[in-house]
Every structure is written in C-alpha cells, then in structure tokens.
KEKOLZA-227663 format. One record per atom (N, C-alpha, C): residue in one letter; x, y, z; residue number from 1; atom name. Coordinates in steps of 0.1 Angstrom, whole numbers, plus 5000, padded with zeros to 4 digits. Layout:
REM residues N
markol; px; py; pz; fidren; tivo
a; X; Y; Z; NUM; CA
...
END
This chain:
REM residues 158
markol; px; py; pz; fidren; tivo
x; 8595; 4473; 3230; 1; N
x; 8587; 4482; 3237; 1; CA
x; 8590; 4480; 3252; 1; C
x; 8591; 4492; 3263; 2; N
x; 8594; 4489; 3273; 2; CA
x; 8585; 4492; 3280; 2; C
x; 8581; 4478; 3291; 3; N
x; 8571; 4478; 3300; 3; CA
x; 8564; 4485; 3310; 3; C
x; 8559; 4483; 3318; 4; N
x; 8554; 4496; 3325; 4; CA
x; 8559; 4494; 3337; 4; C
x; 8562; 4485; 3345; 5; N
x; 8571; 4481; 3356; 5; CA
x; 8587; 4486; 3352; 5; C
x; 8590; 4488; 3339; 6; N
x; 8602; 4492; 3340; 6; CA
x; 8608; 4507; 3339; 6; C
x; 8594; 4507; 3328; 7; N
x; 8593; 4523; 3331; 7; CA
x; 8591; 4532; 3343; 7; C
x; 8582; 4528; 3349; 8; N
x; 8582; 4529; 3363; 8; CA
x; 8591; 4529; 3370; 8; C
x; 8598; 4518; 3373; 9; N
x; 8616; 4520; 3373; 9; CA
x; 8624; 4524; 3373; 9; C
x; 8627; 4528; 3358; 10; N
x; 8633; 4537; 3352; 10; CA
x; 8630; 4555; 3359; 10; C
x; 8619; 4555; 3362; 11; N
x; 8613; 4572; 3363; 11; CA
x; 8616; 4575; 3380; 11; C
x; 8616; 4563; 3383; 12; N
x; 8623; 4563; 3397; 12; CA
x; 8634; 4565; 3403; 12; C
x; 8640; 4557; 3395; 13; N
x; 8662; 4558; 3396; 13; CA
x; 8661; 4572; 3393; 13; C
x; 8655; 4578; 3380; 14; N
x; 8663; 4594; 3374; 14; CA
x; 8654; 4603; 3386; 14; C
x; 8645; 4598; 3389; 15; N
x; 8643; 4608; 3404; 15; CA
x; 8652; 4607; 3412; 15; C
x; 8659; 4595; 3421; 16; N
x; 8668; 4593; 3432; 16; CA
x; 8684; 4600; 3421; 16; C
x; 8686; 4600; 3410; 17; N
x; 8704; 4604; 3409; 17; CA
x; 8698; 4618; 3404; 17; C
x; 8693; 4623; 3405; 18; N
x; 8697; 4643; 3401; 18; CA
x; 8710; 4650; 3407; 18; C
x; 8715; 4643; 3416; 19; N
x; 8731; 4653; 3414; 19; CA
x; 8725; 4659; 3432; 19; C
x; 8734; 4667; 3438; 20; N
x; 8730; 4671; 3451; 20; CA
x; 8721; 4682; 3450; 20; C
x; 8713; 4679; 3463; 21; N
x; 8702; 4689; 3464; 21; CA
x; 8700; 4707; 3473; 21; C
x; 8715; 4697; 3483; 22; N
x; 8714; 4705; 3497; 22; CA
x; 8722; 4715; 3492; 22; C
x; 8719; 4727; 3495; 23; N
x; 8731; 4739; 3502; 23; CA
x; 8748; 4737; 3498; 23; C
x; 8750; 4724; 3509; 24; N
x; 8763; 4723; 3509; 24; CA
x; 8766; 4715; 3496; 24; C
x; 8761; 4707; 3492; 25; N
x; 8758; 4694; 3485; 25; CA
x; 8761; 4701; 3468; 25; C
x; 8756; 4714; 3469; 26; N
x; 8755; 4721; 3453; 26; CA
x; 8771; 4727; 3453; 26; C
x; 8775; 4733; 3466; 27; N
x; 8788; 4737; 3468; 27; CA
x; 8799; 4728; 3467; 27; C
x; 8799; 4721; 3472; 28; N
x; 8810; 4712; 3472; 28; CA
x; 8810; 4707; 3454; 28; C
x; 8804; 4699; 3449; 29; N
x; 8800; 4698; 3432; 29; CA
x; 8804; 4712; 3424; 29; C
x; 8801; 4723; 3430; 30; N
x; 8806; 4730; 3419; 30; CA
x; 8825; 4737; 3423; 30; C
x; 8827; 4729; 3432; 31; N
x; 8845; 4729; 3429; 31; CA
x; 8853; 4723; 3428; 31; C
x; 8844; 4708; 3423; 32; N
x; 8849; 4697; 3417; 32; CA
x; 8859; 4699; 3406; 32; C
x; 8864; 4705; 3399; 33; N
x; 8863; 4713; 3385; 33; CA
x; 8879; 4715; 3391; 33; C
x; 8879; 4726; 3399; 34; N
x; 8891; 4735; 3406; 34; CA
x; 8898; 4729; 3413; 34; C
x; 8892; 4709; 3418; 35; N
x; 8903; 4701; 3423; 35; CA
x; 8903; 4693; 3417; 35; C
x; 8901; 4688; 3409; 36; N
x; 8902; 4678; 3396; 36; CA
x; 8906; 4681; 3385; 36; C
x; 8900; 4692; 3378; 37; N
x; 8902; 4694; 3363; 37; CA
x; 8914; 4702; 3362; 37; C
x; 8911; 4707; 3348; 38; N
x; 8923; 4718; 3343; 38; CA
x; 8925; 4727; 3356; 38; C
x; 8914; 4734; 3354; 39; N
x; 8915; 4749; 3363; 39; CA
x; 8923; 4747; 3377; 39; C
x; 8923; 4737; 3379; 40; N
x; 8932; 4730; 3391; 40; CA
x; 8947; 4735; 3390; 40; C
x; 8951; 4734; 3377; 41; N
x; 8963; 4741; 3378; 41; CA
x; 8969; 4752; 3379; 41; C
x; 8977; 4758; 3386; 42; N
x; 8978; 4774; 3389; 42; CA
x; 8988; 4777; 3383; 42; C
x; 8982; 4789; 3371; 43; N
x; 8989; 4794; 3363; 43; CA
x; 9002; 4796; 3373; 43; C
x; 9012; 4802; 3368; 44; N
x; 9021; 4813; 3375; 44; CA
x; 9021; 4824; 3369; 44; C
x; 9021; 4836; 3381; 45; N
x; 9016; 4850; 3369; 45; CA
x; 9004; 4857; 3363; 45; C
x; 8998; 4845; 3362; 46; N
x; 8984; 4846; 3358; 46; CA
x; 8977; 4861; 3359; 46; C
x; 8975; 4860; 3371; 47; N
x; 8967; 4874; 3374; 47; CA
x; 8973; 4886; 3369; 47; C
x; 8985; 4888; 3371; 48; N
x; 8989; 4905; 3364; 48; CA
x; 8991; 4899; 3345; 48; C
x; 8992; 4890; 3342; 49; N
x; 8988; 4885; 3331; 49; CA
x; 8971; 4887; 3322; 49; C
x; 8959; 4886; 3334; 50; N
x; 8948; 4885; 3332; 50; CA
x; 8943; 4905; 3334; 50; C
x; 8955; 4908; 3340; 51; N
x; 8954; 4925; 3339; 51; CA
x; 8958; 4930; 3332; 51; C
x; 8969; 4926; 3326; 52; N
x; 8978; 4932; 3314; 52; CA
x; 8967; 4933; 3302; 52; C
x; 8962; 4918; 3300; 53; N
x; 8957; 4915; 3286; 53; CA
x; 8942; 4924; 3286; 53; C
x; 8935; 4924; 3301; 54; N
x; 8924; 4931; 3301; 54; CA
x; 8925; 4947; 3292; 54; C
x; 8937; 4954; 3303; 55; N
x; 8937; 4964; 3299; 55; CA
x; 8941; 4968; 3286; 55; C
x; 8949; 4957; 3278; 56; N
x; 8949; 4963; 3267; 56; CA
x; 8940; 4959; 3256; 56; C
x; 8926; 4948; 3260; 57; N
x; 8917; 4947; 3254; 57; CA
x; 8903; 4961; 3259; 57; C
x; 8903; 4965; 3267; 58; N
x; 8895; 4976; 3271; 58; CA
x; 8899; 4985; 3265; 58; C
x; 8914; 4990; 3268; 59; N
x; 8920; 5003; 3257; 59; CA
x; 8915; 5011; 3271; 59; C
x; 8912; 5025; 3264; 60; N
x; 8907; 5036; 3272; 60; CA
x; 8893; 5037; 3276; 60; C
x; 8887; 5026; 3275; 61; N
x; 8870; 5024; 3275; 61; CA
x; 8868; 5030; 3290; 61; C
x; 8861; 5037; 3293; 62; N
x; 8857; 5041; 3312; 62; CA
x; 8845; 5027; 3315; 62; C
x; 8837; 5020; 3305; 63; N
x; 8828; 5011; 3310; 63; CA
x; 8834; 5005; 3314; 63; C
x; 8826; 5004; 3330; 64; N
x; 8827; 4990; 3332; 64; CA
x; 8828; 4978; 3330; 64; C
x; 8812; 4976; 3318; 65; N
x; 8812; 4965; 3315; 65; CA
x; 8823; 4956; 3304; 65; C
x; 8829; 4965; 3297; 66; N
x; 8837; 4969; 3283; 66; CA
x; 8850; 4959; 3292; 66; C
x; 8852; 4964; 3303; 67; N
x; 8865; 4963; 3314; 67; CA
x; 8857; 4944; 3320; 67; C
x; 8850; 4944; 3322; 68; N
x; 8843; 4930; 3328; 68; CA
x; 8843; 4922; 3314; 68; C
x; 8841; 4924; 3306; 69; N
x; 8839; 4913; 3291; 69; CA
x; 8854; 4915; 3289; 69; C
x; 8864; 4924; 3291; 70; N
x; 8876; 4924; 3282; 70; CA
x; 8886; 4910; 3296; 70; C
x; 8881; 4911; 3309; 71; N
x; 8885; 4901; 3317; 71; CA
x; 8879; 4889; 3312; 71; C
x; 8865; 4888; 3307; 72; N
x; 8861; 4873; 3305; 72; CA
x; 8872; 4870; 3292; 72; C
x; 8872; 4876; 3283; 73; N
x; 8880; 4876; 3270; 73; CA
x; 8898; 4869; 3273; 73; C
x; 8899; 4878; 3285; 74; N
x; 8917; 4876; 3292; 74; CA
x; 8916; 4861; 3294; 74; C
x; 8905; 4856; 3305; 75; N
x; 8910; 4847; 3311; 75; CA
x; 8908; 4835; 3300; 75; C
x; 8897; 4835; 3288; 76; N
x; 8895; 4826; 3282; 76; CA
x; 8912; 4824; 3271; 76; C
x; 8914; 4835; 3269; 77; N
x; 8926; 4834; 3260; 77; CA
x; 8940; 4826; 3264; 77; C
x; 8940; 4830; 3283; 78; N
x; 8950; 4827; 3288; 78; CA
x; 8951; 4810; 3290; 78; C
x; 8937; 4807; 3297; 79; N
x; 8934; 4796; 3295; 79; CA
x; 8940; 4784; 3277; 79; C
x; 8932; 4788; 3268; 80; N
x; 8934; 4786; 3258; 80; CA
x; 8949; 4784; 3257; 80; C
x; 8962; 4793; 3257; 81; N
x; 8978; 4793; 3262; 81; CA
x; 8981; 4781; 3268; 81; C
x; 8976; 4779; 3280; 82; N
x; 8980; 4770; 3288; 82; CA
x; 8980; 4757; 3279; 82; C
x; 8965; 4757; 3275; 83; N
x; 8962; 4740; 3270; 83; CA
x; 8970; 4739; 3260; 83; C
x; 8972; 4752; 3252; 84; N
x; 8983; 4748; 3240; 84; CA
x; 8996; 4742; 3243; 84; C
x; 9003; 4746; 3254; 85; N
x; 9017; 4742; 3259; 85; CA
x; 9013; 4727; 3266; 85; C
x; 9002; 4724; 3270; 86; N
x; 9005; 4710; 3278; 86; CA
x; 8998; 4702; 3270; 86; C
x; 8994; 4704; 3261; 87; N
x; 8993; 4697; 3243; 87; CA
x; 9010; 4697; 3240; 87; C
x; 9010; 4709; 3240; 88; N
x; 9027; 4710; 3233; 88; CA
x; 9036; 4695; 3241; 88; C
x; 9041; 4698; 3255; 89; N
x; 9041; 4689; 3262; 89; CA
x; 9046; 4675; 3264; 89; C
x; 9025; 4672; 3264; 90; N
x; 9021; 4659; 3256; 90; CA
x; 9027; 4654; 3245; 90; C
x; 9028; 4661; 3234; 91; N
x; 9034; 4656; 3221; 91; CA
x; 9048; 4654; 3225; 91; C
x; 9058; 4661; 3232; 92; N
x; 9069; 4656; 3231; 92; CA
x; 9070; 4646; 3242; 92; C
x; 9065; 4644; 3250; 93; N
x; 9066; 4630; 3260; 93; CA
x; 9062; 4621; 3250; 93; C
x; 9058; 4619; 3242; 94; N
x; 9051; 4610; 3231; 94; CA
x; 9060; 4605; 3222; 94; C
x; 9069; 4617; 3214; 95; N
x; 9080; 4613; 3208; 95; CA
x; 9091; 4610; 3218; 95; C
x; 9093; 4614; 3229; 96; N
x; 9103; 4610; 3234; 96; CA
x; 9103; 4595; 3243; 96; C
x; 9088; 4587; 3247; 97; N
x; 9086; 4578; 3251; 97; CA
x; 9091; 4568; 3235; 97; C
x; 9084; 4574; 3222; 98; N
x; 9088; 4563; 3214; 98; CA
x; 9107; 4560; 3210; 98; C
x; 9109; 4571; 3209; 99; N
x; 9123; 4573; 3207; 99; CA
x; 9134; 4563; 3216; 99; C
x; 9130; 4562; 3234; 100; N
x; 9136; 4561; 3243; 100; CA
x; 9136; 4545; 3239; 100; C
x; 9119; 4542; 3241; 101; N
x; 9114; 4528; 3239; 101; CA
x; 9123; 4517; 3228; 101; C
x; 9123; 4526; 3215; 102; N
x; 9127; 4522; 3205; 102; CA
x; 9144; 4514; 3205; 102; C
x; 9147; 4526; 3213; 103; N
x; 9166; 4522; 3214; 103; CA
x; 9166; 4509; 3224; 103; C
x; 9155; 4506; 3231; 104; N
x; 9156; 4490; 3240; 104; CA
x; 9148; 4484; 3234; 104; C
x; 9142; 4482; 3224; 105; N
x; 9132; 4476; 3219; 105; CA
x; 9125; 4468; 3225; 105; C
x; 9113; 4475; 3233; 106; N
x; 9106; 4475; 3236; 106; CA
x; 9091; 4479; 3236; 106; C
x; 9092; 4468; 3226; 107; N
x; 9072; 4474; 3218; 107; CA
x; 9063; 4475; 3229; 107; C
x; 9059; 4464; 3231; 108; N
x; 9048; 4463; 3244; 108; CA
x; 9049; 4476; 3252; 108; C
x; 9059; 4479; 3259; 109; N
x; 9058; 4493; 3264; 109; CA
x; 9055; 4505; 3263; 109; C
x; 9061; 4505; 3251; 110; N
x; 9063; 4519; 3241; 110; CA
x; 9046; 4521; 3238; 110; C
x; 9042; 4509; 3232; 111; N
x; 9023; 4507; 3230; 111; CA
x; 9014; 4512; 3245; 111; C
x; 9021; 4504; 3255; 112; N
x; 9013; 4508; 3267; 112; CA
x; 9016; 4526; 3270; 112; C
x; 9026; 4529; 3268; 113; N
x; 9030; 4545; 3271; 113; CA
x; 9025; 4553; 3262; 113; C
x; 9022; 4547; 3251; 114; N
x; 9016; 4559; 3239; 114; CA
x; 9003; 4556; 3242; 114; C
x; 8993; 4545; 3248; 115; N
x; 8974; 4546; 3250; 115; CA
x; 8973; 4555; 3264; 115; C
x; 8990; 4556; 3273; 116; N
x; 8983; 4564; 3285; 116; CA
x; 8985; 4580; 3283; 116; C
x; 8994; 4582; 3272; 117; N
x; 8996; 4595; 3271; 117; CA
x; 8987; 4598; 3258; 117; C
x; 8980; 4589; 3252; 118; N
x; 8965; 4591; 3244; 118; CA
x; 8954; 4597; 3253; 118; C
x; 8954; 4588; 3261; 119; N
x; 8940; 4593; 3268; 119; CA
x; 8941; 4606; 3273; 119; C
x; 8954; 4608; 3280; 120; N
x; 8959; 4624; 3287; 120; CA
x; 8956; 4633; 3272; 120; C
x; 8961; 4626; 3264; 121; N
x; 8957; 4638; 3254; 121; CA
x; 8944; 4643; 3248; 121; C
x; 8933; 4630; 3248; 122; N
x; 8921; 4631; 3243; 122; CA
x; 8915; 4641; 3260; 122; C
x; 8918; 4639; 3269; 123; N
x; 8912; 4643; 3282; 123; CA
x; 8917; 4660; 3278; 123; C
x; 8929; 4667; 3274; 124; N
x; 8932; 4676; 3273; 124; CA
x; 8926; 4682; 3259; 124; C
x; 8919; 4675; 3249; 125; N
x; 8914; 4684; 3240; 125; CA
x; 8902; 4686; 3244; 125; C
x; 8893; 4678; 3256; 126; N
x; 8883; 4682; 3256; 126; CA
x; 8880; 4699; 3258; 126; C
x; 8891; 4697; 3270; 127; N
x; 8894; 4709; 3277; 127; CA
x; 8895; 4721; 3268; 127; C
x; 8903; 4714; 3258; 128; N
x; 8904; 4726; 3249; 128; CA
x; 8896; 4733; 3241; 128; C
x; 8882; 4722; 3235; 129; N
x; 8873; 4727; 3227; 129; CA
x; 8868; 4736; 3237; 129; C
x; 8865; 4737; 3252; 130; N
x; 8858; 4740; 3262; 130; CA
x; 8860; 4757; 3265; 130; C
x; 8878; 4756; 3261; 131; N
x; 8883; 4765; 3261; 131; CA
x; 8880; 4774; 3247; 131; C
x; 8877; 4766; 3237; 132; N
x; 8874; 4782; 3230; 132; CA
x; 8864; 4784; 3225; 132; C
x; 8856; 4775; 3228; 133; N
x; 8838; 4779; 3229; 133; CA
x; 8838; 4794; 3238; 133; C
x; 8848; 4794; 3250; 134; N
x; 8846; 4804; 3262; 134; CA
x; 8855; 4815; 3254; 134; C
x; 8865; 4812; 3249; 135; N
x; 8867; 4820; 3241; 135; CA
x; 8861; 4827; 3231; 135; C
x; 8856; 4824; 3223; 136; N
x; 8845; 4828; 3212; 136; CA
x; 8833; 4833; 3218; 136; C
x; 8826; 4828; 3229; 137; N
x; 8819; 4839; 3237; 137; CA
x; 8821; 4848; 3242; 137; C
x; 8831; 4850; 3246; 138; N
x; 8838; 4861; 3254; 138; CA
x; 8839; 4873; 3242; 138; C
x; 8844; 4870; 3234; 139; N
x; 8851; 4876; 3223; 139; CA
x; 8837; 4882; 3219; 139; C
x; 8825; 4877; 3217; 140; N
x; 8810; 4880; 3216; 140; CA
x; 8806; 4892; 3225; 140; C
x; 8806; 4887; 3236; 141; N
x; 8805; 4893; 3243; 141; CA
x; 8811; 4907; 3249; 141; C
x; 8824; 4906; 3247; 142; N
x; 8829; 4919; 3244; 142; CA
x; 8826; 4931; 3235; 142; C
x; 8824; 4927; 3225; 143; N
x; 8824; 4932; 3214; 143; CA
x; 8810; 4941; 3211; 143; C
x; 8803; 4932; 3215; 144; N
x; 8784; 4937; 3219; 144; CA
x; 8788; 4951; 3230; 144; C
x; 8794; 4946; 3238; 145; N
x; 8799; 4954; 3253; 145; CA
x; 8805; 4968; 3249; 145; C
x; 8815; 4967; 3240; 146; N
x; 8820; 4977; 3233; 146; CA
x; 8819; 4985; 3224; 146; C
x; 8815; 4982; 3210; 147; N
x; 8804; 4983; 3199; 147; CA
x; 8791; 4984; 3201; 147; C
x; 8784; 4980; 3214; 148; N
x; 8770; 4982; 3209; 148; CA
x; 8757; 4972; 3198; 148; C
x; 8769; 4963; 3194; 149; N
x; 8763; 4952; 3182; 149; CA
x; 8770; 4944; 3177; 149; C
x; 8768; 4931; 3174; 150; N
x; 8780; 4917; 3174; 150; CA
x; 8787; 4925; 3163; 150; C
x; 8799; 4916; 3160; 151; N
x; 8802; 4918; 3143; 151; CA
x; 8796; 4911; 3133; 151; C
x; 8788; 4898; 3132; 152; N
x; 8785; 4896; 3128; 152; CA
x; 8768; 4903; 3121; 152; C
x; 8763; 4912; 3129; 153; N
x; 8750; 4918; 3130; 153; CA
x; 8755; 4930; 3118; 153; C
x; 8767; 4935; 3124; 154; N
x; 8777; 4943; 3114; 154; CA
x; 8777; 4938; 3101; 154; C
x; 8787; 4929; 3098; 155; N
x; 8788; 4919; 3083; 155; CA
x; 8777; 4916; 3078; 155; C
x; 8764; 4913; 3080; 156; N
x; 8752; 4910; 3075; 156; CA
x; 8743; 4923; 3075; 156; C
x; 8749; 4936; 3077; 157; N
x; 8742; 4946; 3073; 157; CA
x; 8746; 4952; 3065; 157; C
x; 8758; 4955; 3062; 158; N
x; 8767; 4960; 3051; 158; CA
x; 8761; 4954; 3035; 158; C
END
C-alpha cells in the first residue's frame, strides 16, 4: 500500500511534468515529429504524387469534402510506400552486413550490426502500424465522405 507522503508526491511530480503549457512551448512540441521522426523525411515528388492519387481517388466528385478525405487517404497511402521501401532497405543492409561480416569472420560485429539495424527496424514498424491505422481511417473517412455511410454499416445491412 502506498503511503500518503508518497502519494502526495507522486500527485505533485505528475502536476510539474504535463508537457509545455505556453503558446510557444505547445508549438515547438508539436514539430518535434517533422525534425526527428519519419515525416522528417522529404519525399521527392511527393506532392504532385499526393495530387495524382487524390484526384484519382475523388474521380469526378465536385465535393469538397470527397476531395479533402481522398487527400487524407493520398497522404496516408504514400506515406505507408515510403515505410515499405526503408523496411525494404533495412532488410537488405541486414543481409548484406551478414554476408560482408561472414567472408572476414567476424561474429562479434556482424552481432553488433544486426541489434543496430534491429532497433532501426523495430523504430520503423512502429511507424508503420501508425501509418495504417491513418490509413484505414482515411479510407473511413472517405468513404462516409463519398457514400454517405461506412462500408461496413453497408455489409451489416444487407
């Protein structure tokens, strides 16, 4: 059982760390993302890529919104692309670290080069599940946008 001095304690610290409070403080935190993470990387292309795919997920739709869900839908998919190729990538620095390693026989290394290009990989699936949660919403979300009603609201009425 935890005490009341510690609890006390405890209720105090998670007051002082909530994350920034100020103005600037929320801004800077939310572009953390765009200089650290994935998104940090710039497609090449991207954008007339994120146009192409829009427009041919809208089709001839005049909505707006049809046109704004079929962009959330673009960027999620394109995204999704990316992480497949630097998955892709990853796996062959992987075989080609063991391969290289192997011809000098050099275990110890080959071991240390396969746990750094593990972690790069486990860091890159996160990304990935992240990526098609956003995808599968998107894809939701369009579809409501365009249809009028999920597909799934569809399939369970039939």
């Amino acid at each position: 059982m935890t005490g009341s001095r510690r609890l006390t304690a405890n209720r105090n610290n998670a007051r002082k760390s909530t994350g920034p409070r100020t103005a600037g403080g929320l801004v800077r935190s939310r572009s953390n993302a765009l200089r650290h993470g994935f998104a940090a990387r710039a497609m090449p292309g991207s954008r007339n890529d994120i146009e192409t795919l829009t427009k041919a997920l809208a089709g001839h739709s005049r909505s707006p919104l049809a046109h704004h869900y079929a962009s959330h839908v673009a960027k999620a998919e394109l995204a999704r692309r990316e992480i497949n190729a630097q998955r892709f990538k990853l796996l062959q620095a992987m075989c080609a670290v063991t391969a290289e390693q192997e011809l000098v026989g050099q275990r110890q290394q080959i071991a240390q080069s396969l746990l750094e290009l593990l972690g790069q990989f486990g860091r890159l699936e996160r990304y990935g599940r992240r990526a098609r949660c956003r995808l599968r919403d998107a894809v939701a979300e369009h579809t409501v946008a365009t249809f009028g009603r999920s597909i799934r609201a569809k399939a369970t009425a039939d």
